[in-house]
Structure formats: structure tokens, C-alpha cells
N, C-alpha and C positions, 0 to 999 in steps of 0.2 A: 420260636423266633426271638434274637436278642434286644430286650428290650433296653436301647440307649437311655442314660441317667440324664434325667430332665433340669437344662440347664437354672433352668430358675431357682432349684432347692440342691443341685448336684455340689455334694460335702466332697472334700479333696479326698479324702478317703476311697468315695465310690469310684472318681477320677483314675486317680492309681489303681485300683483294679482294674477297671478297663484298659488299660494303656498298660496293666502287668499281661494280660491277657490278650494284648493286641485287638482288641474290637476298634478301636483309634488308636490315633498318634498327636501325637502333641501338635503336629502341624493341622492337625482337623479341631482342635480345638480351640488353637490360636485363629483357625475361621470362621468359627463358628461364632467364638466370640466379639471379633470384628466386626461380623456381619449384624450381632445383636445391638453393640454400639451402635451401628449406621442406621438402624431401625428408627430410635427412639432418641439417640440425644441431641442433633441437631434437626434429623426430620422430627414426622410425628408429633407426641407430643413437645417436644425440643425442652428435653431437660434437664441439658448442657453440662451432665455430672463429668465430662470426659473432655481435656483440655487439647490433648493431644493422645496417638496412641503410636509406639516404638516402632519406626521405617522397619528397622531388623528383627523386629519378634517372629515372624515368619521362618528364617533363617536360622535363629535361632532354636526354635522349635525343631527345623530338621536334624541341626546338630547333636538336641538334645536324643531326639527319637535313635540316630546313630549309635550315639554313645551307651541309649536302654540294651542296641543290640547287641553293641560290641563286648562292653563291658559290663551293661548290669543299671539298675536306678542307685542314686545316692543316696537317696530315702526319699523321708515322702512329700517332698517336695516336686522331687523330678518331673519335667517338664509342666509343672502347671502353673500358668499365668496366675500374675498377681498386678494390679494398681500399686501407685503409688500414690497419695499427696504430693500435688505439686511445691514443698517446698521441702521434699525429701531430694537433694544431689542424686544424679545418674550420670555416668561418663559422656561426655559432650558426644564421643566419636563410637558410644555404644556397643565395645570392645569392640568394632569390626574397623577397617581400614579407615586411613584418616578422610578418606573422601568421601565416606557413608555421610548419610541423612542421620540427623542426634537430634535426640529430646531435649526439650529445656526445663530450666531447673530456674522457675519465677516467682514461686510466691502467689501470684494469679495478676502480679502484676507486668505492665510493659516497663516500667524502669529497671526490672533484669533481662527482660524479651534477650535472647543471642546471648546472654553472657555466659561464658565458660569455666566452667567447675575445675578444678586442681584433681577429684579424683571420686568416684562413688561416695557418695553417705555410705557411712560401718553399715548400716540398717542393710544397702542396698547391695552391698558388698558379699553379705551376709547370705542376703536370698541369691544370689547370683550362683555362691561358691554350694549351697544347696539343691543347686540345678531347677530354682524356678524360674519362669519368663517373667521377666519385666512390661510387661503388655503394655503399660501407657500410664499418664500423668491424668490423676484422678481432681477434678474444681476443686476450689476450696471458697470460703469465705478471705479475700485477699488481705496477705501480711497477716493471716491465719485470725483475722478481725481484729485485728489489730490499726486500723485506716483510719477507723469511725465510724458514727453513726449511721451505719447502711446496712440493709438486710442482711439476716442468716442467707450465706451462697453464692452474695454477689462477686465475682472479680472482673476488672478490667478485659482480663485477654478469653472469657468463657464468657461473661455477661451471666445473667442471674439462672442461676441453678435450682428444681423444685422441685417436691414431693411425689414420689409416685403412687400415694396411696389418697392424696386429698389433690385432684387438679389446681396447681398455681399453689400448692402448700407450700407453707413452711418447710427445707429439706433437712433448718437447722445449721448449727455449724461449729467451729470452720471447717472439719471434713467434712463437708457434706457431700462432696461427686465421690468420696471413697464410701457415704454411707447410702446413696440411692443407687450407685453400682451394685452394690451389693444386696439390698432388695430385690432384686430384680435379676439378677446376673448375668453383669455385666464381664467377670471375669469369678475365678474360684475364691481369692481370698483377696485383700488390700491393707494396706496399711492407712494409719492416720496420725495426727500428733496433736496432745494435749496440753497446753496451758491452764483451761479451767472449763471445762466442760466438752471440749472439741471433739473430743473421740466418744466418749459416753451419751454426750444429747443428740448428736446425729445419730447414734445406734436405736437411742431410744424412740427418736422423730420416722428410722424409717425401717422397725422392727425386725432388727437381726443384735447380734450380740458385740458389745465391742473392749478391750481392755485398757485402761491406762495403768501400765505398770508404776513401780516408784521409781520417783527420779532417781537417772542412774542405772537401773537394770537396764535399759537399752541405749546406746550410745546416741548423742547429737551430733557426732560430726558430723559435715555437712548437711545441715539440715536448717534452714530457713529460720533465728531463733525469735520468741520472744522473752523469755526469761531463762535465765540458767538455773534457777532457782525453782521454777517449775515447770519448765516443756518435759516433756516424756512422749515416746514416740510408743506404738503400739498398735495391736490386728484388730480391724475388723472384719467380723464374716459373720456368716449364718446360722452358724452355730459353733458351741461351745467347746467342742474337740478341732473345730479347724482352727478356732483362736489359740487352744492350747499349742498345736501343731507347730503354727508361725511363730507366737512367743519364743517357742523354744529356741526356731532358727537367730534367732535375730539378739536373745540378749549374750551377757558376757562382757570383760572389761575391754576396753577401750585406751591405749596413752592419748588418745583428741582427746576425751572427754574425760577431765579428771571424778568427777561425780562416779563415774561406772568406775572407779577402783576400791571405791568403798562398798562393794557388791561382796556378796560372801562369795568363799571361794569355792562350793560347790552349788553350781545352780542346777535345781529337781527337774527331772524328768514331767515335765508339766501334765504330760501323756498319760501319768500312773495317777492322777488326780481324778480322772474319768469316772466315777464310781457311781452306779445309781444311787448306793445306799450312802453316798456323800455327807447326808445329811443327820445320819442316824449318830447323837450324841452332841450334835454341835449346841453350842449356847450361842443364842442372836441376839443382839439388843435394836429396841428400835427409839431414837431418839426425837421424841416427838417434837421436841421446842426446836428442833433446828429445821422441821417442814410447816411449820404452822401456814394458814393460807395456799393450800394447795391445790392443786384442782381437784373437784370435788370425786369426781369420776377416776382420776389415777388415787384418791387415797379408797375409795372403794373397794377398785380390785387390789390395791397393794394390803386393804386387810383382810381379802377371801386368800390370799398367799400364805398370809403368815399362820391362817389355818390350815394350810396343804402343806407347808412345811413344818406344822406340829404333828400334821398324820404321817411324816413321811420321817418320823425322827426326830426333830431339831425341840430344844427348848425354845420358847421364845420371852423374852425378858420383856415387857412393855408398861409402861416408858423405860428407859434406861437414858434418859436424857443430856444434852453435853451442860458441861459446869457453867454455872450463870443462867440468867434468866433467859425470857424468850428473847427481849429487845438486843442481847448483846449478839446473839443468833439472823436478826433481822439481816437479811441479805444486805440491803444499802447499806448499813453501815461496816458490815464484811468490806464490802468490795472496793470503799475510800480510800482503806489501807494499802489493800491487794493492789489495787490501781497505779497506788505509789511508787511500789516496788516494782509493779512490772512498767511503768513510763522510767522508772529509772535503769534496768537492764537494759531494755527493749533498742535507748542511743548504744549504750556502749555493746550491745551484744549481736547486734545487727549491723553496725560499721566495724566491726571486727571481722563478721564473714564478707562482707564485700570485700576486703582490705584482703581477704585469703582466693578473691578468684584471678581467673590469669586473665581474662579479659571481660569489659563490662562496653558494649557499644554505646548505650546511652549517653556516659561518661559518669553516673552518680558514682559517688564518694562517701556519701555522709547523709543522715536522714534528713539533712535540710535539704541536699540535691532532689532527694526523693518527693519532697514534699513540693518543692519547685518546678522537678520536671512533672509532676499532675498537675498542676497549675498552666504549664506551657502546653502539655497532651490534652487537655481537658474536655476534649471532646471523643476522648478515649476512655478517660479515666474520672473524671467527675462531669458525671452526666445527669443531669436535669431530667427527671424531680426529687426521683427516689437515691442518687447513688453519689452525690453530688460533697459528699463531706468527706473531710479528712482530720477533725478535730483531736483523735487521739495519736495522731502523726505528729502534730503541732505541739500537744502537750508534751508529748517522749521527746521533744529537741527540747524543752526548755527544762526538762527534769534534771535533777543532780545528785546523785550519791551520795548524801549530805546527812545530818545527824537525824533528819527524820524520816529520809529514805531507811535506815538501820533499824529505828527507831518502830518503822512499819514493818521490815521484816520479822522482829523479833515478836512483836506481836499477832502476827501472823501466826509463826511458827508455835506462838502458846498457846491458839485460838486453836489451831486445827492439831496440834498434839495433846501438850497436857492437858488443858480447856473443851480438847474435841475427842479424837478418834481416840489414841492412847488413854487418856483421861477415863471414858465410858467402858473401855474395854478392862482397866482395871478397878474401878469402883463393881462392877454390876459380874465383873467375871466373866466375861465375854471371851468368844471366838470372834466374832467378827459383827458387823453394822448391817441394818438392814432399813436403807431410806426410798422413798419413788427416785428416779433416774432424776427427775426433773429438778430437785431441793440439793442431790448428793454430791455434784461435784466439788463445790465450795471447799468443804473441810478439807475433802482430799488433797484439792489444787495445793491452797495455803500452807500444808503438814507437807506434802511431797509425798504421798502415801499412794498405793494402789486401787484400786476403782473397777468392778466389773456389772456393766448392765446388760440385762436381759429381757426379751420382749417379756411383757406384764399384761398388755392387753389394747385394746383400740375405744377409743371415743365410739357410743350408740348412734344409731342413725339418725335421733332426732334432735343433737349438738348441732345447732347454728353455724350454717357454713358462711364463714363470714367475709368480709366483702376482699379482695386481692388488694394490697395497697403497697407494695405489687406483690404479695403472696398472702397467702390467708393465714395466719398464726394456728387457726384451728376449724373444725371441720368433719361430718361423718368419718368414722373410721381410722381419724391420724392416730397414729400407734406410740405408745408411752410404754416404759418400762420400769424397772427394778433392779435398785443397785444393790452390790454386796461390798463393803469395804472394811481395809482392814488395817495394820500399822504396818511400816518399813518391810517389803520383802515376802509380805504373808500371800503372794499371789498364789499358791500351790492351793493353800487351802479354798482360798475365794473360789477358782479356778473347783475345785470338788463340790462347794455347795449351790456354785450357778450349774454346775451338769445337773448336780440331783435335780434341782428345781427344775430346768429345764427338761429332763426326763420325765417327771413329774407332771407334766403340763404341756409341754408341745405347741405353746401359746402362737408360736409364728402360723403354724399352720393354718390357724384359723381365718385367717382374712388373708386377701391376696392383692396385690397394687390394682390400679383402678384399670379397665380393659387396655386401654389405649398407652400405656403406660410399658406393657409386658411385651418382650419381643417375642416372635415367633420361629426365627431361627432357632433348632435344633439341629444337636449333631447328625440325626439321620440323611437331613438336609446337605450337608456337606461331605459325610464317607463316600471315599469313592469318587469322587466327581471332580 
């Protein structure tokens, strides 16, 4: 008897063989997946990773299955749903007739609710013309936490989104419905989008693997910004061949985004990077002054790693530290700078995309509209106790591109290159960086460099499950990871020594989200019926 590939751990790989094989069709998958949604993220546990999910994926799915028979798969994409972050653009009218039912493209907030897109995000455009389904608009932490001071997960139009591995957890963010989808599976692969931690700490919060490529290898058009200076879009999934899989689709240059023209002009088959023996020869550095104060338990197992990764090959360099002491390293004082620069993009780069859709019902204009109409909505959108702020709204309208907005970028940029990533990897001779997910994004963000984490391990059972206020930051079993990073464009290699690793160790396996948590729809559940 054929045994169907169990949605919760099922790699696109296995996907496509079944559907090469006809045991399914895209349109049993696109129900099956549906039907796991309906389980768990407004019933059940309600944990509201999914905003909305595509009227036409259905349809499209048969077209796609059509097309397997008519003419063949496109690769390996074909017919298999993927999320999005809801501030990745999808076509209002969802390529099908202008009277169909369309997703929207918010931010996670209602001051885009109904507005109308000019055309797919490149990203989305991307996975479309590779014959995946577009399944649905995956939470986010709203304006990609970019609001204020309000929890990892929360938005207006989902309300607060949470961990499937710790009840009421931390899910992290701002992806965070593209990264408890993906725990869990909700769909085969998703995408997300990075500023400074968004796609790697949700991977790491809820134990699957996720990339932020360098800015530029994948395009921003259409896509919800906060900085042009550092958002980067990019896959999460389960594993480390399905991240390579979607990278592939999706980068490339772009004329919207000038940033992706300064991409090389051959980009690697990300595919050939797969290699168990990934790691055999590689030099790591690990730079300790830039984790100091970590959680005791993620520097634990990130240093039983860096012994699995000397048995499996890799040299490892420890300390290989970044230039300057620890206090220049101290996160707070990173982030004053960092902060600078992106309150100063964040006006001009956000009333740039509004100014580009064709229609906005709300009527905002400008982030002070924005900021006004949650002020007017407020019983939508700042809601008493937890979600009630909007403080870094307020700052980015009063910010200015001024001689010390420059002044912080360029600082930035000597922090997380010369001072940082570049810096380390040429003093010590490095191949690439090896920090806990939790310390790593910082330099990446600031340098614009690329970033991959991978489950590491999960909190023991006897961490303090601490009280919801309204989610628990931490708790039995929330799962932390293991970044690899590296300078401009080195995603291939990152991309070979997180497979080894992960080959290596198979860390997801180990824990599995909490009962209640895990849908029980399976395909066997829907062939046929």
C-alpha cells in the first residue's frame, strides 16, 4: 500500500514525486492543505499564522494538474503551494476574471485592507511563472514590526499569532504566520521578508530553516518596504533543499529594484550546493564578543555543533572575533544607529509604494495618514493592553535623511562589513560565520549580507514556562537555532554548510509542536473523495 508523505515533514521534493507519479494532484493538496489551515489557525488552538487563503488556488491547482498532463511539470515547483507574507504584492484579480474573489496585499494592517496592487511582487511573479500555487497570505508582525512596541506576531487584521511548540509562545517575527506555517504544515514552502532578524528568528522560534539572502539577490518590487537598504526577501521551509529549491526561483535582476542589478550575472544553481560532505574543508569562525550574554542553553548546544561540525570536516576558528571590543558589539548601541536609518527609509520608502497602487479605499497617503487613521480605527488597530502602540510610526514621520541619517548608515555599513562579517572572514581566513540564530542577525542586517539558520535545538523541560503577557517569550521545548553567515552573494556556500549540518544532525526531528497544535488532516483524508 502507498504510503502518502506526511504533511507535517512532507519536503517539495517528495510532493513532486507523488504528483510525478500521479498518487495526487495538486488539487488534493491544495485540500488538504486548506483543510489543515481550518484545523488549527482560527479553530483550535487559534494561531492565527494565516491572514487569508487564495478564493482561486483551487482552480488553479486543476489548471496546474492539466497542464502536468498535457504538457509535462515546469520543474520543481509545479503545482505546489507556497504562502506568502502578507506584505509580498499578489495580483488583486488573482489572474483569473476581473469578477473573482482577490487577496490582499496589507502589511497586516487595515489601512491597506481593499487596496489594489499595479501588478504581482517580481518574488510573486516569480513563483507563479514556475507553476507554484500561491495558497494564501501568511501573519506577520504588522508594517513587518515596524508599528511599535507590540508583540512578535501581532497585526490588526489576524490579531496576535503564536507558537506552536510552547502554548501562547513567542512565534517571533515579523514572519512569523510564514514561520508556524511552516512548523506545522501548513503549506510546502513560504516565503518571508527581512529587515533585521524577520526571516531568521522566526525560523529559529519555530524550528524549520530559513534564508535571508543579500540585499538585492531577490527583488522588492512590490513588496510592503521598510528599508531599501536592508529588506531582502527570502524561503522558509523545513528544510534545507526546499529553501534552496525556492531561492532559486525567485532571485535574478529586476529594472523595479535597482539594488538586484548589481547581482552577478550568473546566479548558482543553489541545488548543487546539497552536499553531505558540505562541510569537509570549510574554515568557521565564531565571534564571540558579538554573542556575549546569550541564552545559556542556545550557547550550549551551539557549542556541542561546532564539535559535530569539526567531526564532519569543517575547521573551526574560536574566537575569530569582530574588530573592537565587546561594548561596540552590545546590541543597544547597534541598533540606535540601525534605527536611524531605517526611521529614515521606512517615510520615504513606504509613501513611495502607496503612491504606486491604483487604488487605496482607506484614502492614506502618507505615514502620518497611517498613523491617524489607527488613531481613528483604534479599536481595530490599537487595542488595549498589549497592542495599543505605535511609537516607531510616529518616529519614522518625524525622521529626515539628514547628515546623520548618512552619517548612521555609513556606520552601519563599517560595523557589519569591515568591523564585522568581511572584517572576520579576512583577518582569521574564513569561509563563512558561525553565531546562535538569536545574536546573528544584526551584522547581517546592517552589512546587507546573507544569513542562514537552522534548527540547533529546543529549550529542556525544566526552563520556566513563563507567564503569557500575552505570549510567553520562552518555555519547555521553544526551539532556537544556528546561523551561518557570510559576505555579499556567498549564499551557495552558506546554502552547503547548513545541508551538511543539517544532514548531520536532523535536529528538527527531534521535538514535534505541542499536540494541539498539529493538524490532522492528511492527504489520504482527501484522495478521492
Amino acid at each position: 500500500m502507498y504510503a502518502y508523505p506526511d504533511l507535517y515533514e512532507a519536503t517539495i521534493e517528495e510532493l513532486q514525486e507523488g504528483l510525478k507519479k500521479r498518487r495526487f494532484t495538486s488539487v488534493d493538496l491544495v485540500k488538504a492543505y486548506l483543510a489543515r489551515i481550518d484545523e488549527v489557525n482560527i479553530k483550535g488552538p487559534g494561531l492565527r499564522a494565516i491572514i487569508e487563503t487564495n478564493p482561486n488556488a483551487l482552480k488553479q491547482a486543476a489548471e496546474l494538474d492539466e497542464e502536468r498532463r498535457s504538457k509535462g511539470a515546469r520543474g520543481p515547483l509545479h503545482g505546489i503551494p507556497i504562502l506568502l507574507k502578507d506584505n509580498i504584492a499578489t495580483l488583486h484579480s488573482e489572474g483569473a476574471c476581473s469578477s473573482s474573489a482577490s487577496m490582499n496585499t496589507t502589511a497586516g494592517s487595515y489601512a491597506l485592507h481593499g487596496s489594489v496592487v499595479p501588478d504581482d511582487a517580481t518574488v510573486s511573479a516569480k513563483l507563479r511563472a514556475a507553476g507554484a500555487i500561491l495558497l494564501g497570505k501568511a501573519s506577520l508582525s504588522e508594517w513587518a514590526h515596524w508599528r511599535g512596541k507590540i508583540p512578535s506576531g501581532f497585526c490588526g487584521l489576524a490579531g496576535q499569532c503564536t507558537n506552536p511548540y510552547v502554548p501562547l509562545g513567542n512565534p517571533s517575527g515579523s514572519s512569523s504566520g510564514s514561520g508556524v506555517a511552516m512548523a506545522i504544515g501548513l503549506a510546502a514552502g513560504s516565503l518571508g521578508s527581512e529587515t533585521d532578524g524577520s526571516i531568521i528568528s522566526p525560523s529559529s522560534h519555530n524550528n524549520i530553516v530559513g534564508i535571508k539572502p543579500t540585499v538585492g539577490l531577490t527583488s522588492r518590487a512590490g513588496v510592503v518596504p521598510i528599508s531599501e537598504h536592508q529588506d531582502s526577501v527570502g524561503p522558509m521551509c523545513r528544510t534545507v533543499t526546499d529553501v534552496a529549491i525556492i531561492l532559486g526561483a525567485i532571485v535574478g535582476p529586476d529594472p523595479r529594484d535597482n539594488y538586484s542589478l548589481a547581482q552577478p550575472a550568473v546566479v548558482p544553481d543553489y541545488t548543487q550546493a546539497l552536499r553531505a560532505d558540505g562541510l569537509k574543508g570549510a574554515r568557521l569562525g565564531v565571534p564571540r564578543n558579538a554573542f556575549e550574554n546569550s541564552d545559556v542553553n542556545h550557547v550550549i548546544e551551539f557549542n556541542k555543533a561546532l564539535e559535530i561540525m569539526r567531526g564532519l570536516g569543517a575547521t573551526i576558528v574560536d574566537p575569530a572575533d569582530f574588530e573592537g571590543h565587546a561594548g561596540e558589539w552590545d546590541p543597544n548601541r547597534l541598533w540606535e544607529l540601525e534605527a536611524r536609518v531605517l526611521c529614515g527609509d521606512f517615510k520615504v520608502n513606504v509613501e513611495q509604494y502607496i503612491s504606486k497602487l491604483i487604488e487605496v479605499p482607506t484614502g492614506v497617503k502618507t505615514l502620518n495618514d497611517i498613523i491617524e487613521f489607527n488613531k481613528t480605527h483604534a479599536d481595530k488597530e490599537l487595542i488595549e493592553p498589549f497592542w495599543a502602540d505605535q511609537v516607531t510610526l510616529e518616529e519614522s514621520d518625524l525622521a529626515k535623511q539628514d547628515a546623520t541619517y548618512w552619517h548612521a548608515l555609513l556606520h552601519d555599513y563599517e560595523m557589519g562589513r569591515e568591523k564585522g562579517i568581511d572584517g572576520a572572514l579576512k583577518q582569521y581566513n574564513l569561509d563563512a560565520i558561525l553565531m546562535p540564530t538569536s545574536k546573528a542577525s544584526r551584522p547581517a542586517a546592517v552589512a546587507g549580507y546573507p544569513v542562514i539558520s537552522v534548527p540547533l535545538g529546543f529549550q529542556p523541560a525544566d526552563v520556566a514556562l513563563e507567564a503569557a503577557n500575552p505570549t510567553r517569550m520562552n518555555g519547555p521545548n521553544m526551539p532556537f537555532g544556528i546561523a551561518f553567515l557570510g559576505t555579499a552573494h556567498s549564499e551557495f556556500n552558506l546554502i552547503k554548510y547548513a545541508y551538511a549540518y543539517e544532514q548531520g544532525t536532523h535536529v528538527r526531528l527531534r521535538q514535534k509542536a505541542y499536540p494541539e497544535a498539529i493538524p490532522k488532516t492528511q492527504l489520504k483524508d482527501v484522495v478521492g473523495k
